[in-house]
C-alpha positions as CSV (number, residue, x, y, z in Angstrom):
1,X,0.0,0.0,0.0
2,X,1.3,4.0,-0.5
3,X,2.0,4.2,3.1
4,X,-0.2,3.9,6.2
5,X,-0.8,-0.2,6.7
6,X,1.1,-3.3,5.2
7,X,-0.8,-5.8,2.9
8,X,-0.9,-8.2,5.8
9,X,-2.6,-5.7,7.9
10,X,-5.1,-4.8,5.5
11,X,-6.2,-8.7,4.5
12,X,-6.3,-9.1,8.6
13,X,-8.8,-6.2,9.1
14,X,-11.0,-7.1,5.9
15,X,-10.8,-10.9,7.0
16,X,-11.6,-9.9,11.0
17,X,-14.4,-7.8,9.3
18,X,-16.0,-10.5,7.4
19,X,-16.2,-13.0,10.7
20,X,-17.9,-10.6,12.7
21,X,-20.8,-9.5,10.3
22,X,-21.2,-13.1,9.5
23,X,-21.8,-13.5,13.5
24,X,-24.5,-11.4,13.6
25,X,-25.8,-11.5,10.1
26,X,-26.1,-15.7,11.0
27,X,-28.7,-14.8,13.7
28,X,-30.5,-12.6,11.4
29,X,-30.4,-15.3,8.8
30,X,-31.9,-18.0,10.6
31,X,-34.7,-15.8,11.9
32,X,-35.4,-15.2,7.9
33,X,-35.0,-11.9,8.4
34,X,-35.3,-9.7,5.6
35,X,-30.9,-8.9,5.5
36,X,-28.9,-12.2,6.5
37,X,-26.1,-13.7,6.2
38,X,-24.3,-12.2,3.3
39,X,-25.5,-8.5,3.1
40,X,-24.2,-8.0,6.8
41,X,-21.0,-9.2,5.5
42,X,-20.8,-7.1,2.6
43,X,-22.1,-4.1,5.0
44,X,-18.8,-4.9,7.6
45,X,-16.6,-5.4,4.8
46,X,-17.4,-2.4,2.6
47,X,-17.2,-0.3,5.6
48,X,-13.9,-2.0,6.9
49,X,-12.3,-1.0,3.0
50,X,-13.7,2.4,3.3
51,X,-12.2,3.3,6.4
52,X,-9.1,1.7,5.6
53,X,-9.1,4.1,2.2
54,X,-10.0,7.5,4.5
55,X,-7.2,6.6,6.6
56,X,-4.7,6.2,3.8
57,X,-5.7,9.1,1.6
58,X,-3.5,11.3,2.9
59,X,-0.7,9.3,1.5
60,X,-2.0,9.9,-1.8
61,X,-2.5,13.6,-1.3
62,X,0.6,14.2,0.7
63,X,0.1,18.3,2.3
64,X,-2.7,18.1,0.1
65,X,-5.6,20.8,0.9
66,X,-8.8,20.4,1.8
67,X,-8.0,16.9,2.3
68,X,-10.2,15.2,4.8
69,X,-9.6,11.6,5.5
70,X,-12.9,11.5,7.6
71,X,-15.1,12.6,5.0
72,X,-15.2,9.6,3.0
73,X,-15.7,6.9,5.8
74,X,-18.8,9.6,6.6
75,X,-20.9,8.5,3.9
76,X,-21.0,5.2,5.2
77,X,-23.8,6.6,7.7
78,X,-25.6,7.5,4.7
79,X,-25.6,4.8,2.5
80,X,-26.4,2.4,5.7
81,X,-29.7,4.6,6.0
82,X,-31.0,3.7,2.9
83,X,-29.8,0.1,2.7
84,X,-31.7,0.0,6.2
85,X,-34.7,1.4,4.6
86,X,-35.0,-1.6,2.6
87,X,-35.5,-3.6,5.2
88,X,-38.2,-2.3,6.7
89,X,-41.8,-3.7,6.1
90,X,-45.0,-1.9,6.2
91,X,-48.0,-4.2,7.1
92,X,-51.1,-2.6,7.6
93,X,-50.7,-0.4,10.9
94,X,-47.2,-2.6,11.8
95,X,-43.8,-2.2,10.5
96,X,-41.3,-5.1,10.5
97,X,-37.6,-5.0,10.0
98,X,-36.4,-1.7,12.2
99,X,-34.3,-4.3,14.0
100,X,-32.3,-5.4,11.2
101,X,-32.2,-1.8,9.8
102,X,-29.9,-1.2,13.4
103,X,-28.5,-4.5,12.7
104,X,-27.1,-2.9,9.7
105,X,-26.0,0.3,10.7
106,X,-24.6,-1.1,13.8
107,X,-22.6,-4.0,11.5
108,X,-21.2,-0.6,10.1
109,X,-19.8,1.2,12.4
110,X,-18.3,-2.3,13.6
111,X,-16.7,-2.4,9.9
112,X,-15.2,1.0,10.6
113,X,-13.8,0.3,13.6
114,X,-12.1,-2.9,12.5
115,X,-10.8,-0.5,9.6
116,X,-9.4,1.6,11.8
117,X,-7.9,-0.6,14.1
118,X,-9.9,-1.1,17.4
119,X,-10.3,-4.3,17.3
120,X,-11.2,-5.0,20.7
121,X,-14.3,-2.3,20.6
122,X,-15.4,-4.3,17.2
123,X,-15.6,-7.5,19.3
124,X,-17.2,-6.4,22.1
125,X,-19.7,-4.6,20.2
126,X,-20.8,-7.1,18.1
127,X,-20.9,-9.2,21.3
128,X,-23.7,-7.5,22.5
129,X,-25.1,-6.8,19.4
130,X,-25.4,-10.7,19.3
131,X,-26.6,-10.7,22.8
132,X,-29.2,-7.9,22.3
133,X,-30.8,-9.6,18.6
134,X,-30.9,-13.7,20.3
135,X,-31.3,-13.7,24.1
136,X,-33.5,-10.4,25.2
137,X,-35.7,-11.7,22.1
138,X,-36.6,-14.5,24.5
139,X,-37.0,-12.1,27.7
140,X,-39.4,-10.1,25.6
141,X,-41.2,-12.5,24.9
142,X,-41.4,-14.2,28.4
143,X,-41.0,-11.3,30.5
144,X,-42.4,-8.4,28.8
145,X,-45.9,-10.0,27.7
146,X,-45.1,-11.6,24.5
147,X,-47.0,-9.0,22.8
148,X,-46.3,-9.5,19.0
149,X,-47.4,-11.5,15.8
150,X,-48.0,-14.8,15.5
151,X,-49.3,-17.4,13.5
152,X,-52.1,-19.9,14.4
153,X,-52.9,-22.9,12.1
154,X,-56.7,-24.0,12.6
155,X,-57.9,-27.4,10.7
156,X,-61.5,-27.6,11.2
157,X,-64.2,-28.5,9.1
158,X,-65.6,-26.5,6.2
159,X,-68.8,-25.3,7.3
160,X,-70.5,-22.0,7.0
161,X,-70.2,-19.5,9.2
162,X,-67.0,-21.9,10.6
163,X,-64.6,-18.8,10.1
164,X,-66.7,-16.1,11.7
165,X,-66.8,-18.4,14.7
166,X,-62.9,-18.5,14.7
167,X,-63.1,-15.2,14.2
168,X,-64.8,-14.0,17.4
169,X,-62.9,-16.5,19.6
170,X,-59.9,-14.6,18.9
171,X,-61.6,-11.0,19.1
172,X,-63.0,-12.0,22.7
173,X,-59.2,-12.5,23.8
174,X,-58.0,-9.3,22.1
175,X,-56.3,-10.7,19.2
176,X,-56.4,-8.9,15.9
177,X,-56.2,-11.0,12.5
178,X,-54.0,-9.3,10.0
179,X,-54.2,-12.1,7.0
180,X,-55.5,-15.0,6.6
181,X,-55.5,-18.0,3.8
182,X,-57.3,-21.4,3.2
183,X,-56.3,-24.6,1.8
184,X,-58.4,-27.4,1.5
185,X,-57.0,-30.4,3.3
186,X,-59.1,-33.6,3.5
187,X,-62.5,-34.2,2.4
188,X,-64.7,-31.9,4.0
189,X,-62.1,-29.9,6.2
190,X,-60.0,-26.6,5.6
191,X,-56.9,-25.6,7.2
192,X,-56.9,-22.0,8.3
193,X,-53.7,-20.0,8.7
194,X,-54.3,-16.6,10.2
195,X,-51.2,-13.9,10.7
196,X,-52.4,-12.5,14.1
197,X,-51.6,-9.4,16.7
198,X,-51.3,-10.8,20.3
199,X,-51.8,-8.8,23.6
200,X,-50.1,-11.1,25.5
201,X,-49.1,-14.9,25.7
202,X,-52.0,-15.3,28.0
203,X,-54.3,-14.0,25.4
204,X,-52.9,-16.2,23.1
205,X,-53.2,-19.4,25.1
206,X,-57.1,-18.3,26.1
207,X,-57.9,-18.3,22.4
208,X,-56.4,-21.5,21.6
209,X,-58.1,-23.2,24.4
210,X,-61.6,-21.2,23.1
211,X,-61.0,-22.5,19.4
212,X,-60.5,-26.2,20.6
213,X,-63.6,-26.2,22.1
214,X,-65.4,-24.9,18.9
215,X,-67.1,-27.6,17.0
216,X,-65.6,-28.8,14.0
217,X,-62.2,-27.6,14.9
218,X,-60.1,-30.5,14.5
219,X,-56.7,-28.5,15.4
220,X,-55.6,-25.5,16.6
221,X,-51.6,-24.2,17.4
222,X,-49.9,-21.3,17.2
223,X,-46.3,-20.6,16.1
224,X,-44.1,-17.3,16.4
């Protein structure tokens, strides 16, 4: 390179880059989140490169004026705003994907730190990045209510007025449908998926126990 770090240390920062946005873009991936695996890696490399180009442009530009090695490792913040955008989901009065969106800009900034050196601020960070996305994902949902979407799978039989009956044991418990499809199963039956809004766990559990004990419901379980 024209100065600043040695080959070695450049492959070393992009490689150290790559492992830790594959960390956290693994959780996102198995969640089926709308950025996984490889666009967080692409987000920590990119920004690794980038910083490790601001931090070497003065080499080019040697008492150059005007010459702001900052500048360009900026725009990062910029372009992650509208890669983050992407992400995000509008669905009726909900919006999915802000998580990821931070996912991403935080996967960023870990990318310029490695670029710059600090590796140890890079780990830690995406440490608790992990940390925050997995485990307080399962306190929220224990601890906090477990107020959220789900989806609850009804086979029943195919009469009229069936799905209005399904309908209002989930309205009596608070729980709001937001979609909902049909496919006939066996002769005679239906299974029901519905995408629904839960108040709580409890709620949740009192509506399943309210659509067993509907007539003609042959099943009914949820899944998050």
């Amino acid at each position: 390179m024209p100065g600043g770090f040695s080959e070695f240390e450049t492959v070393l920062r992009l490689v150290f880059s790559l492992l830790l946005g594959a960390v956290v873009g693994l959780e996102r991936e198995t969640h089926d989140r709308p950025a996984g695996l490889r666009t967080f890696i692409l987000v920590s490399v990119g920004s690794t490169l980038i910083m490790i180009v601001s931090m070497n442009i003065r080499y080019l530009f040697p008492g150059g004026v005007g010459v702001d090695p900052g500048r360009i490792a900026a725009q990062v913040v910029t372009g992650i705003g509208f890669l983050g955008a992407g992400t995000i989901l509008h669905e009726g009065p909900s919006i999915r994907g802000l998580t990821t969106a931070a996912g991403l800009w935080v996967v960023a900034a870990v990318g310029l730190a490695v670029g710059a050196g600090f590796y140890l601020a890079a780990g830690v960070t995406t440490a608790l990045a992990l940390v925050t996305l997995s485990l307080l994902s399962h306190v929220e949902r224990s601890y906090i209510g477990g107020k959220g979407d789900a989806v609850v799978t009804i086979v029943t039989v195919d009469r009229p007025g069936q799905l209005g009956r399904i309908g209002s044991a989930l309205g009596d418990n608070g729980i709001n449908i937001k979609d909902i499809k049909l496919s006939p199963t066996e002769e005679d039956l239906v299974e029901v998926v519905l995408k629904v809004k839960v108040p709580s766990r409890e709620a949740l559990a009192k509506a399943l126990q309210a659509l067993a004990g509907l007539t003609g419901v042959r099943s009914a379980e949820y899944s998050t």
